[in-house]
N, C-alpha and C positions, 0 to 999 in steps of 0.2 A: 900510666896504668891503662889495662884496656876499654876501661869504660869510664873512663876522666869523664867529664863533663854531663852526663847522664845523671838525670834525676829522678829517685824511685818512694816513691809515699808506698807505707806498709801498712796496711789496716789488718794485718793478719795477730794471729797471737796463740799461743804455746807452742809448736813445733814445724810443722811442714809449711806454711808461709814464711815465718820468721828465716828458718833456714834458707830458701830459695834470695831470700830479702841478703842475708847475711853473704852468700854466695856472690850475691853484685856489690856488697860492698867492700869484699874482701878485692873486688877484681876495680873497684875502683870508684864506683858509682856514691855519690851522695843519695841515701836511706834515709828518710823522713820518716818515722814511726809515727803514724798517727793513732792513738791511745782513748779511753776512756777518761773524763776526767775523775769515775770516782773510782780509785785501783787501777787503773791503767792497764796493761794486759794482764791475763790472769794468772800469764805462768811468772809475774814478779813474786807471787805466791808460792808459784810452787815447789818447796824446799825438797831437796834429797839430803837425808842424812841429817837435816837439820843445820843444812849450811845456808849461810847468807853470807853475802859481799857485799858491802855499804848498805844500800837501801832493801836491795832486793835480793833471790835467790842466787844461789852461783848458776843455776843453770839457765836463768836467763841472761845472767849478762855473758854467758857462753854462747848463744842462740844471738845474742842481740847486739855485740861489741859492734864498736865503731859505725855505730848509729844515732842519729838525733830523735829527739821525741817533741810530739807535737799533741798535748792535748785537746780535745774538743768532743763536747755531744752533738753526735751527727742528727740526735732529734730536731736539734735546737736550731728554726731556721739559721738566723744571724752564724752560729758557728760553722755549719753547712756549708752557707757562703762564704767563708773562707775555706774551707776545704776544699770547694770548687774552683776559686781563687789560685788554689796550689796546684790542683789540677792543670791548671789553662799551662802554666811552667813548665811542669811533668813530662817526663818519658814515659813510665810505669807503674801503674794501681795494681797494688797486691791486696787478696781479701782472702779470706778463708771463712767467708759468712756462711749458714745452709742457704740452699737454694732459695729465693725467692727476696731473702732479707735484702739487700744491697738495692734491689728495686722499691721496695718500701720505704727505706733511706734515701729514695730521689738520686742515689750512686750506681743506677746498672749502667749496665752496659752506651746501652743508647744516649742516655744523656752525659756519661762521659765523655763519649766519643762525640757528640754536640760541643761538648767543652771545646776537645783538642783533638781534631780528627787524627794526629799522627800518636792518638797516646798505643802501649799497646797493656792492654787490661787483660792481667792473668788471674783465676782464679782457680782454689783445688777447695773442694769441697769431699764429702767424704764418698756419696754414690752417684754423683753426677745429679742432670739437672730433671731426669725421670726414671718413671720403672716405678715399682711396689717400693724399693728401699731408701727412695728419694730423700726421707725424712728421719730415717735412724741417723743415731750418734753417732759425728763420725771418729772413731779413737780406736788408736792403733791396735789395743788388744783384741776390740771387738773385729774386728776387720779380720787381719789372722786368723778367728776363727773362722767364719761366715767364710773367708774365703780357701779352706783349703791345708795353710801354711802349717797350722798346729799340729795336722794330722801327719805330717812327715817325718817330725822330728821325734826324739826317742826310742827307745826298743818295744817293740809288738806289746810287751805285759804290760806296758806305759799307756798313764792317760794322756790323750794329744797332750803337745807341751808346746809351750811360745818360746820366740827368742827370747832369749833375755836383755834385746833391744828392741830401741821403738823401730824398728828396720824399716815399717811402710810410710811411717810418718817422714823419715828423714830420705826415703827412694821416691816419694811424691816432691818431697823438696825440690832435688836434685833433677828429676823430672819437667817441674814447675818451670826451673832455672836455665833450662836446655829450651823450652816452647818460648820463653821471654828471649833470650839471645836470636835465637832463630825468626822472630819475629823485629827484633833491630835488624839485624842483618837485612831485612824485607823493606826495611823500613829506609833503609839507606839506600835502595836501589830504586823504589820506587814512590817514595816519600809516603807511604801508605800508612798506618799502624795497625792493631786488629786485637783479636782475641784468643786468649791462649787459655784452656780449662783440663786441669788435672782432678782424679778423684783418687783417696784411697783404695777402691777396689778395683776400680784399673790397673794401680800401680800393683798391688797385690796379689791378682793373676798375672799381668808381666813378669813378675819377677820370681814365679815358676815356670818360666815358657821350657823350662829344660825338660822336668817330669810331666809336665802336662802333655807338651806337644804330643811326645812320647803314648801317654795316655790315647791321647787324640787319634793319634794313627794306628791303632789295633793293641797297643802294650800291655795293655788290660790293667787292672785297678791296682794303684801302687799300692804298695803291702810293707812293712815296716818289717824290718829283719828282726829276729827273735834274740840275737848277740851282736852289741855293740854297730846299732844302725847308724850310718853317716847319710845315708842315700836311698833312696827307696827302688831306684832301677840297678845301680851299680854293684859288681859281683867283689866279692873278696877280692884281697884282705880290706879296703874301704872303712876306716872306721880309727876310731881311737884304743888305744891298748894302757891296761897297767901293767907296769913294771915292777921290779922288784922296792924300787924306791921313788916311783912315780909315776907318767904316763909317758907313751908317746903317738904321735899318729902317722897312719900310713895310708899312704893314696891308692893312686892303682900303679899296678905290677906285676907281672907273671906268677902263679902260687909256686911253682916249680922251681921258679928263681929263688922266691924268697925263703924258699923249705933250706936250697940249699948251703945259701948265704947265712943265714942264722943256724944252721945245724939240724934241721929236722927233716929226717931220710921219711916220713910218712907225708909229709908236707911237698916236697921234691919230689915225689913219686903217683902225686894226686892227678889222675886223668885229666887235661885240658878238658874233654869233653863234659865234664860235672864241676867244672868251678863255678858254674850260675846256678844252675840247678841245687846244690851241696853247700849253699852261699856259709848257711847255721852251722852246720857242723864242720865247715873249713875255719871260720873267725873262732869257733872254739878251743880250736885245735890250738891256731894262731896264740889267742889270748893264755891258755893253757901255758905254752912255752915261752911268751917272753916274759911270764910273772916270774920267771927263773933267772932273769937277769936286771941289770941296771938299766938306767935310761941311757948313760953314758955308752956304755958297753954296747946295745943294741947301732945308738944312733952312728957310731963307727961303725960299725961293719955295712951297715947300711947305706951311710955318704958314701965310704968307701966303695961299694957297689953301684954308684949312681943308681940308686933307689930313691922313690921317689917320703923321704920321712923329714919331718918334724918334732921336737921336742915340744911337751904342749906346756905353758908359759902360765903361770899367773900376773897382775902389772909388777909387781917390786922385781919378780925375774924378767919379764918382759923390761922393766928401766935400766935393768942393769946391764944389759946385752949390749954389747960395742956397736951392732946393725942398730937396735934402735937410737943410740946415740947419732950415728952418720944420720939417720932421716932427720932430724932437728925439726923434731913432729911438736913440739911443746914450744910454747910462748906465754909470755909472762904479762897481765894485762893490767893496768893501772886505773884508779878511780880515788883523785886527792890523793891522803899519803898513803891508803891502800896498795897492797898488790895480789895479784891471783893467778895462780897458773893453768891454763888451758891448753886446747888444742888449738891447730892452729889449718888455713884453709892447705890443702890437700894441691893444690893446684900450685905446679911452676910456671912460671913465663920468663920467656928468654933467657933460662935455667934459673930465675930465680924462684924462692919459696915467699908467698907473698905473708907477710904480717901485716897486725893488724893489733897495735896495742892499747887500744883508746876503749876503755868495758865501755856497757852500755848504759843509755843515759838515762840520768833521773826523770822521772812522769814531769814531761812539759817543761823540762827546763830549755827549750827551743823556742816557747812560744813568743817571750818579749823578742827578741831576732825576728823568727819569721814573721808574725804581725807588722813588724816596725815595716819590713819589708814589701809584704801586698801592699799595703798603706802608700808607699813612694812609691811602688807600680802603679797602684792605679791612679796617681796622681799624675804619675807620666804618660799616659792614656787621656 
């Protein structure tokens, strides 16, 4: 695996550390969870649906498979110094503390890097380590708003609307997980290590740089289309459609083409020069005609025309689709005689799809191991 022998302690907990953490250990890296001892992180708590797997929620041992846990209170001198201890070992300190904490805990930056000058300490926190918003909370819904993102989605008569994923928490992960590689790779050349800091609102403007830049350079104030908005700069057809027995969605494509391939001579006939301009009254047009047809019916004539459409999916049709079978996106993760089905890392190497079937582990059932361990390190010392 790509990152065999690499050692990553996780002091992060419910989403965008954990994720970043789980991303090195999907690629290979042993992940140290180090935990609270009383409740451990706090998303073992937090149930969707009212699910749990063995000890704790399904979504944490989703976030957190194939990881050891290591309890300890970082107040508490004596357990510190073993944290430090494990440090001196360590490639990788993941936190996801607010600013200032992790120095209070005697674990910033500096005196990690006293530990183990080659470690590389990554941290995402939610606005960085100044500015007015240094000290809000940083959680994904509030982020989307404050930054932006809410205001794009839905139609003009709509109140902004959020994804309906944690999108910033899990794009700061990923984020996180690209500054830690890139800083191995540094580390490998020049035996250096160093520090890597993501925030949530960073990651949250980045991941508009489409319609922002747009803004940016004279586009003037995105505005939410009045019928079926997908985009707030993109012209017809752009958007989702119902059908006579469902939906489907369509990308971009000439109006003219697509008046004439579905049958509509007012559609075919609409001046290039007012498809931007006429966005509202073309998607009405649009939506109008194919609520006169099937999804079926549409989505052929459609492929048929290398057009650019999709049939839009719920998950029991999305599992049942042969493509999603080919991705072998789903794995099966074990915990005693439990089992649980999950996703699985996204990432091939050397065409392979890597798994990862071991959930995650109970608060602290690592510590007799790792203790036993410093213990005959520092005896060998």
């Amino acid at each position: 695996m790509p990152l065999d022998g690499i050692v990553v302690l996780d002091l992060s907990q419910f989403l965008a550390g954990p994720s970043a953490a789980l991303r090195l250990a999907d690629l290979g890296a042993k992940v140290i969870k180090v935990e609270r001892r009383a409740g451990g992180d706090a998303g073992r708590s937090l149930e969707l649906a009212g699910q749990r797997f063995g000890d704790a929620s399904t979504l944490f041992h989703t976030i957190n498979r194939n990881k050891e846990s290591y309890a300890a209170d970082l107040k508490d001198p004596a357990e510190r110094a073993q944290v430090e201890a494990l440090v001196r070992g360590a490639d990788v300190v993941i936190h996801n503390f607010r600013p200032g904490v992790m120095d209070r805990l005697g674990l910033g930056y500096a005196r990690i890097a006293e530990l183990n000058p080659r470690i590389v300490y990554a941290g995402v926190s939610g606005y960085g380590d100044t500015g007015p918003w240094r000290d809000r909370p940083g959680q994904d819904l509030l982020v989307q708003a404050l930054s932006g993102i809410t205001t794009l989605s839905g139609d003009r008569d709509q109140a902004p609307t959020p994804t309906a994923l944690a999108i910033v928490d899990m794009s700061a992960g990923a984020q996180l997980a690209i500054g830690i590689l890139s800083l191995l790779v540094r580390r490998g050349v020049t035996g250096r290590g160093g520090r890597v800091d993501v925030s949530l609102i960073d990651t949250a403007i980045d991941l508009q740089f489409e319609p922002l830049t747009v803004f940016l350079n004279g586009g003037g104030a995105p505005e939410r289309g009045e019928v079926r908005n997908a985009n707030v700069y993109l012209p017809a057809p752009y958007g989702i459609y119902d059908t006579a027995d469902g939906h489907i969605a369509l990308a971009m494509m000439p109006i003219d083409t697509l008046g004439t391939v579905i049958g509509n001579d007012r559609l075919a006939a609409w001046p290039a020069a007012q498809w931007l301009g006429e966005r509202d009254a073309i998607k009405a047009e649009i939506a109008a005609h194919l609520a006169t047809g099937t999804s079926a019916h549409w989505l052929a004539l459609l492929d048929a025309a290398g057009l650019w459409v999709a049939p839009v999916l719920d998950w029991p049709a999305l599992i049942a689709e042969p493509g999603f079978q080919a991705l072998d996106a789903i794995q099966t993760i074990t915990s005693g005689t439990e089992t649980m089905r999950t996703t699985r890392s996204p990432i091939r190497i050397d065409g392979h799809r890597l798994e990862a079937p071991r959930a995650a582990p109970m608060l602290g059932e690592a510590n007799v191991r790792i203790d036993s361990e410093l213990r005959h390190a520092e005896g060998q010392r």
